[in-house]
C-alpha positions, 0 to 999 in steps of 0.5 A: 500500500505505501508503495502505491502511495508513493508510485501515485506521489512521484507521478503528481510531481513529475506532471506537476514538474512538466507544467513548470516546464511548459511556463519556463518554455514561456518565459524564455520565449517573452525574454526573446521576444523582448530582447530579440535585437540581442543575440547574446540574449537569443544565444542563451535562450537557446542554450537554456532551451537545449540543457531543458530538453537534454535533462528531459530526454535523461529522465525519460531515458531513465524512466523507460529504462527501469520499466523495460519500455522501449525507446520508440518514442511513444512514451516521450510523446504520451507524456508531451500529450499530457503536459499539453493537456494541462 
């Protein structure tokens, strides 16, 4: 029972942490938009873009791993879904 608990508590904060993840895409965008002239600032929006997916596609990676998924790229477009879905 306490297993389930804690499978059902991790699961709310990975969801709850790939919403944060579609606001920080957000934010970077408004940076760009504003300072779009800069191309230091593009330069790091994009920098920051690339370690944002390059961590996600770790966690997935590692995820599908433990659970013996393979790495067809339906599990990264399910989750993409659901954080689309809001």
């Amino acid at each position: 029972m306490q297993a389930a608990k804690r499978t059902a508590e991790i699961r709310n904060e990975v969801e709850d942490s790939l919403r944060q993840l579609r606001e920080k895409f957000e934010d970077v965008e408004s940076v760009v938009a504003i300072y779009s002239a800069d191309k230091g600032t593009i330069a790091a929006a994009l920098n920051v873009l690339v370690s944002v997916l390059q961590a996600l596609e770790d966690i997935v990676l590692y995820y599908s791993a433990k659970r013996g998924m393979c790495h067809d790229g339906d599990f990264v477009i399910f989750m993409l879904t659901q954080v689309e879905k809001g």
